[in-house]
C-alpha positions in Angstrom: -39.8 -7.2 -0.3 -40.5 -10.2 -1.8 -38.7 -11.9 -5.0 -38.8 -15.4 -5.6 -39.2 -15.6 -1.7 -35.6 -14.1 -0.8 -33.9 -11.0 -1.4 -30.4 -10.3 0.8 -29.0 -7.0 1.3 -25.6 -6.2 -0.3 -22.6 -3.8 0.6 -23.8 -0.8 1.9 -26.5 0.1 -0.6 -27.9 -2.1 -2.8 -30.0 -5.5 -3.0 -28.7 -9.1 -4.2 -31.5 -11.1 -6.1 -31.7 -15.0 -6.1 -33.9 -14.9 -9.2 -32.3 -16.0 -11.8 -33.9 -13.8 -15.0 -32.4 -14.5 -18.6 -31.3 -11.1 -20.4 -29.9 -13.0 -22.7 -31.9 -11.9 -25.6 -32.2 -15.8 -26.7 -35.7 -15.4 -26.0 -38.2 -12.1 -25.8 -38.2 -10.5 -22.3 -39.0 -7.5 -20.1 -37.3 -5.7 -17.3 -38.9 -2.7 -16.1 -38.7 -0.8 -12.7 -39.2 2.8 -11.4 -36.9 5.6 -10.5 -36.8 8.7 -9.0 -33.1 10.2 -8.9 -31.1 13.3 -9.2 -27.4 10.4 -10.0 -26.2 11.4 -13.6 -24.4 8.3 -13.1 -25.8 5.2 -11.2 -26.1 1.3 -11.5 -29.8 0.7 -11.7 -30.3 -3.3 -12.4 -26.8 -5.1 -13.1 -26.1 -9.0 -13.8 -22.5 -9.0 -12.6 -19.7 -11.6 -11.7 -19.6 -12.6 -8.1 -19.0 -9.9 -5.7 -20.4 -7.5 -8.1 -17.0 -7.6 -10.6 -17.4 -6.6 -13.8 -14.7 -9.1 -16.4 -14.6 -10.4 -19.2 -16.8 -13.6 -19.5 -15.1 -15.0 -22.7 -17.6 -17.6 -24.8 -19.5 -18.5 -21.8 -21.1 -15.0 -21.9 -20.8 -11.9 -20.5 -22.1 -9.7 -17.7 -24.9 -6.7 -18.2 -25.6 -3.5 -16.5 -28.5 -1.1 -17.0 -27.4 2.0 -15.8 -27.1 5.8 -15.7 -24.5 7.6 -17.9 -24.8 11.6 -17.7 -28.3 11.1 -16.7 -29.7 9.3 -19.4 -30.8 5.3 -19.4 -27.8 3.1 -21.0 -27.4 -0.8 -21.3 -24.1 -2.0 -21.2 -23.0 -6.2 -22.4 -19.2 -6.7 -21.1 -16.7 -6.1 -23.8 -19.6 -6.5 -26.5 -21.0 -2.7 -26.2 -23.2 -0.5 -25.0 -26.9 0.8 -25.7 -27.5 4.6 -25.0 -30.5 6.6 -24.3 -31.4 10.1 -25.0 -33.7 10.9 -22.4 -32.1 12.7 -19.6 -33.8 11.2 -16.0 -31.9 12.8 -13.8 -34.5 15.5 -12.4 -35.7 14.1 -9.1 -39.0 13.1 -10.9 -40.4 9.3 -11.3 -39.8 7.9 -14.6 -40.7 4.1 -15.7 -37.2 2.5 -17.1 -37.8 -0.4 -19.0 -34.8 -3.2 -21.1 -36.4 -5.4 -23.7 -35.4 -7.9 -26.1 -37.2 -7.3 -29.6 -36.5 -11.1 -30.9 -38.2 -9.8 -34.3 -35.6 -7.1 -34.6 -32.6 -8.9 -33.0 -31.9 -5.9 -30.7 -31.8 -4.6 -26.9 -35.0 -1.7 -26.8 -34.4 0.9 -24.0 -38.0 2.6 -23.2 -38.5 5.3 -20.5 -41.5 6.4 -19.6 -43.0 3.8 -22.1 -41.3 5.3 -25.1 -38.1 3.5 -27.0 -35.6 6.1 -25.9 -32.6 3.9 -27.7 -31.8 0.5 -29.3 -29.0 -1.9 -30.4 -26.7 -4.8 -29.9 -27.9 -8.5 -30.8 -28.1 -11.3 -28.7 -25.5 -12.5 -25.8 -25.3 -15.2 -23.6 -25.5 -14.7 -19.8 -22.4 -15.8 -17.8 -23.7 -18.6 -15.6 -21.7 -17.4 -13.1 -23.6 -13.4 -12.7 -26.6 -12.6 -10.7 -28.8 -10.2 -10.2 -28.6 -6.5 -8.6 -30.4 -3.7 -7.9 -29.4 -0.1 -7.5 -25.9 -1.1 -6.3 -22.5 0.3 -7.7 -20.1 -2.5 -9.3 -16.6 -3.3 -10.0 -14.6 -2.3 -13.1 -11.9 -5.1 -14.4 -10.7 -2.4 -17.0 -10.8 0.3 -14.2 -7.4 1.8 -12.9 -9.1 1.1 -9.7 -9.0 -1.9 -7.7 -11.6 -4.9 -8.9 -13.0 -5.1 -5.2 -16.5 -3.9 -6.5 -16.2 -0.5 -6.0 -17.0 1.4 -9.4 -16.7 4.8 -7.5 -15.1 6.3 -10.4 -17.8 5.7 -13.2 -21.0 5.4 -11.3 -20.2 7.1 -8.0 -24.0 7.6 -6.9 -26.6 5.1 -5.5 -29.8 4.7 -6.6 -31.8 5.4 -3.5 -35.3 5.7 -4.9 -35.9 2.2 -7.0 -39.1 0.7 -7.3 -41.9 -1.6 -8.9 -39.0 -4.0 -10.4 -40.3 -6.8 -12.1 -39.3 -9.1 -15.5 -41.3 -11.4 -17.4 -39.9 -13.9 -20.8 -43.1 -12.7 -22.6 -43.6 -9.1 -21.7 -46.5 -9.3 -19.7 -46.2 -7.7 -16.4 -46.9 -10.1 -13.7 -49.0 -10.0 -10.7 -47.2 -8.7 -7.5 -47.4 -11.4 -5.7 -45.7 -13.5 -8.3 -41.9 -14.8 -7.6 -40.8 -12.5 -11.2 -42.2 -9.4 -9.0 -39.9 -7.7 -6.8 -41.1 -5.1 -4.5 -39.1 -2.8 -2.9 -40.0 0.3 -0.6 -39.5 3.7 -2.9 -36.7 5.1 -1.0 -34.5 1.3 -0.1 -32.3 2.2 3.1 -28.7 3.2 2.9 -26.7 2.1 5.3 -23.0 3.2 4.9 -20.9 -0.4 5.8 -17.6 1.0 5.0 -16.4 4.6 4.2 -16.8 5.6 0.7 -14.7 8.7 -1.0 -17.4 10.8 -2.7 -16.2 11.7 -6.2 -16.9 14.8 -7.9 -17.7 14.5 -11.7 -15.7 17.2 -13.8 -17.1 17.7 -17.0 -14.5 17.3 -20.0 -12.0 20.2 -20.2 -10.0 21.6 -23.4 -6.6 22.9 -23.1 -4.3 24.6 -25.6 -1.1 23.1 -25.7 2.6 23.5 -27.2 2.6 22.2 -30.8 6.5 20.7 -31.2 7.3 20.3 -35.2 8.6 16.8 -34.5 9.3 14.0 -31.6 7.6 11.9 -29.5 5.1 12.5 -26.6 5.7 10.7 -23.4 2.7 9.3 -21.1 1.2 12.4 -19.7 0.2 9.8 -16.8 2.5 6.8 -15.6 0.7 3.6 -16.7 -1.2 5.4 -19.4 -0.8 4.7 -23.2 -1.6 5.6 -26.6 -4.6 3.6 -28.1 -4.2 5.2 -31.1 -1.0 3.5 -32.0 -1.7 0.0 -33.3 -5.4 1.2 -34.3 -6.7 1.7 -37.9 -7.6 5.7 -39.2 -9.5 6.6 -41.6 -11.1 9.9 -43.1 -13.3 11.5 -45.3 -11.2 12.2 -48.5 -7.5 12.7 -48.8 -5.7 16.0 -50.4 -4.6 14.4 -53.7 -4.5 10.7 -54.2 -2.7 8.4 -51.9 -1.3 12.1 -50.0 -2.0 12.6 -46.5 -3.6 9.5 -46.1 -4.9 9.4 -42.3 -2.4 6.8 -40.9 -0.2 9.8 -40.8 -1.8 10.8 -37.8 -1.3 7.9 -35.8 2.1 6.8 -35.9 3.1 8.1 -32.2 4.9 11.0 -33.1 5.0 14.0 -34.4 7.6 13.5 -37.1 5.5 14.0 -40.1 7.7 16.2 -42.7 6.6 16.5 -45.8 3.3 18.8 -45.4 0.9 17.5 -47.6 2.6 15.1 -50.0 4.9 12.2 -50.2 5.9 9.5 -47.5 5.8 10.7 -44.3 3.1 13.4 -44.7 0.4 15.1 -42.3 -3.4 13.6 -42.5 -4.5 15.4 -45.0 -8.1 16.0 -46.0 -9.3 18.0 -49.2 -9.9 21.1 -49.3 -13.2 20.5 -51.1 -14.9 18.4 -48.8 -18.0 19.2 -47.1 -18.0 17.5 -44.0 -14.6 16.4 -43.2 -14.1 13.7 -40.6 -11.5 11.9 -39.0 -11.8 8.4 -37.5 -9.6 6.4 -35.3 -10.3 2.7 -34.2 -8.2 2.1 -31.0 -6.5 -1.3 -31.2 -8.4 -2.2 -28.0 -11.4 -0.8 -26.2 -10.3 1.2 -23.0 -10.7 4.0 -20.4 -9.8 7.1 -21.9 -8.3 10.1 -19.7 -7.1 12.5 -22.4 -7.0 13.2 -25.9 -4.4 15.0 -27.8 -5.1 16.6 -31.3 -1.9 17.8 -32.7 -2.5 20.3 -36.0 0.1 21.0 -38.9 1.7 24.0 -37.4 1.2 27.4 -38.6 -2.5 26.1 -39.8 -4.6 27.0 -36.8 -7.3 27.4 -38.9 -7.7 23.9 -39.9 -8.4 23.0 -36.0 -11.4 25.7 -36.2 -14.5 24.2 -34.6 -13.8 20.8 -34.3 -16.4 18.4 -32.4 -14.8 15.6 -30.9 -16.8 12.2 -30.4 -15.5 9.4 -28.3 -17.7 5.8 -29.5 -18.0 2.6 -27.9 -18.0 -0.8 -30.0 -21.2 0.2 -31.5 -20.3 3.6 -32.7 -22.4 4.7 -29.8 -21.5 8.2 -28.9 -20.2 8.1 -25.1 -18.7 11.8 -24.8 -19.1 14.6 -27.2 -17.2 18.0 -27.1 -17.1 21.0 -29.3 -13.6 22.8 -29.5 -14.5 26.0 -31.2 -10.8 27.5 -31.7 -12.1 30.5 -33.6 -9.6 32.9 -33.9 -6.6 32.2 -36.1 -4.3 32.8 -33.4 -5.3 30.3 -31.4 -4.4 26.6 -30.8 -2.6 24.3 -33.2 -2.9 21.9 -30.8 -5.3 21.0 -27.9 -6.0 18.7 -25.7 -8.8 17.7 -23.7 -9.1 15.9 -20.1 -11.7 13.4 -18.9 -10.5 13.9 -15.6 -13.1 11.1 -14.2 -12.1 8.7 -17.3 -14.7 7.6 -20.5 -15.0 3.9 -20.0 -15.2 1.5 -22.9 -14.0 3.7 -25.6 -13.4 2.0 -28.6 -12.8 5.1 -31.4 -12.6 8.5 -31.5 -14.0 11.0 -34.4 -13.2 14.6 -35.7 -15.4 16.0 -37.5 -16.1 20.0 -38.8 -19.3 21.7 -37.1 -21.0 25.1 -37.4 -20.1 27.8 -40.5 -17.2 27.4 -42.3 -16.1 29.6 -44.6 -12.5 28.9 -47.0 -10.4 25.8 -47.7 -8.7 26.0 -44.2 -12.3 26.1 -42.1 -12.8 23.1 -43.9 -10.1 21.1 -43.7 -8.1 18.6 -40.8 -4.7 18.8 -41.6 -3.2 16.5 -38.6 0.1 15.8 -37.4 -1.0 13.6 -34.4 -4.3 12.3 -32.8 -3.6 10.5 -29.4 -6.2 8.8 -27.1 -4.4 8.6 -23.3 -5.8 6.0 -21.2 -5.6 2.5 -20.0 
């Protein structure tokens, strides 16, 4: 192994790096490595705190992860945002990752397999108090869990099989024995330090729930709140004027009373709208565990095929899920359960999928929209 002469192992599974590359974006670079890997979610190269925490850096920069998120590439800044890919890597087969800085464009570039795969965010400073990792899982400030450097929860998988790693300030790869190249056997050694409760990813869940006419919801979890309350909503059209406005929908209970009109009113979109969408900006970015969509009762309709999108900071899509509630007896309300929790959610959005047919197919008609987390 050789990087800039010295390379020290780290926890149980991973590698510490004393190199100190800039993926700042302030000036053009390259960071590309090989993996092979069957993790749907796995640090790959990380620029953490010390000990491998993961805070909030403040104006002297922030920490930066390239990972795995349901298999596919993703590049995360601390409380800035996070760059996804599309390209799902998780099939046991080699695939060259690449992170670039496209100084021209002002943006991160994710490539895999030598094609841009995603793009976004703009220039960040690096903390000067984060190094270098490889392949190693870190630790979660915003996680319910302690911040001891164990990001079990959201990346509960090592990368085993990392190779060829290697960064360069002007994009040309170097040669290998330059300090920039770091080579690593395929398969790096795991050697368990300490004992590590495996975690088993469960996919998001829907639920029908009770649909109360009025009140207010306690926590389903203690510690949990509602994000929602405090954010800003907005949506596609409103019934009639300044009627069922989508603020409605947000107030933290379930006390609307005036069905479509007046003070006090349901979210309310038109009837005529094409693709109707609701939109909640949560008053701060969080780890969401469950999200409650509370109809107008009696209008099960109006909840009919309903894709729910939660979005980081850049409007990113981190978890999509399609409710179909086809039948019009079914659920008013609904609620669904990210039983491993959706880190750095900043928004949530409703919209309409699939054929429609009649005013009611196409219309949200919402008493309550609450995102659970912490």
């Amino acid at each position: 192994m050789h990087a800039g002469g010295e390379i020290q192992d780290l926890y149980a599974n991973g590698f510490q790096s004393k190199v100190s590359w800039d993926l700042s974006g302030q000036t053009p670079f390259t960071l590309e490595c090989e993996i092979e890997t069957s993790a749907d979610a796995a640090t790959i190269i990380a620029k953490p705190f010390h000990n491998g925490l993961w805070r909030n850096g403040g104006g002297q920069g922030q920490g930066k992860m390239l990972f795995l998120r349901g298999g596919r590439v993703s590049f995360d800044i601390g409380w800035v945002g996070c760059v996804n890919g599309r390209t799902n890597v998780s099939d046991n087969l080699r695939h060259k990752v690449a992170l670039k800085f496209n100084k021209r464009r002002n943006k991160y570039e994710i490539y895999v397999d030598e094609k841009l795969d995603g793009d976004g965010l703009q220039s960040v400073p690096d903390h000067p108090e984060t190094s270098v990792i490889l392949g190693l899982s870190i630790g979660h400030q915003v996680n319910p869990m302690p911040n001891n450097g164990d990001m079990v929860p959201d990346f509960p998988n090592r990368l085993t099989n990392i190779s060829n790693v290697w960064y360069s300030a002007d994009g040309t790869r170097p040669h290998e024995e330059d300090e920039e190249f770091v080579k690593i056997p395929l398969t790096v050694p795991v050697a368990v330090a300490m004992p590590m409760q495996a975690t088993v990813l469960v996919p998001p869940q829907a639920i029908k729930i009770n649909n109360p006419s009025s009140g207010t919801i306690s926590a389903p979890s203690s510690g949990w709140q509602d994000f929602c309350v405090g954010g800003r909503a907005v949506q596609s059209s409103n019934y009639s004027g300044s009627w069922g406005g989508a603020e409605n929908a947000i107030r933290g209970n379930l006390n609307s009373s005036s069905g479509f009109s007046g003070s006090g009113s349901y979210a309310h979109t038109n009837p005529n709208d094409s693709s109707p969408t609701f939109r909640v900006t949560t008053k701060t970015v969080c780890t969401c565990f469950e999200l409650r969509v509370y109809g107008r009762p009696g209008y099960q309709r109006r909840l009919k095929r309903v894709r729910v999108e939660l979005l980081d900071s850049s409007d990113q899509v981190l978890s999509q899920f399609d409710y179909e509630n086809n039948e019009r007896k079914d659920a008013a309300a609904f609620k669904i359960v990210y039983a491993n929790g959706v880190a750095g959610v900043a928004g949530v959005r409703l919209q309409k999928y699939g054929q429609l047919q009649g005013g009611d197919d196409k219309t949200f008609n919402l008493n309550a929209v609450q995102l659970w987390g912490v």
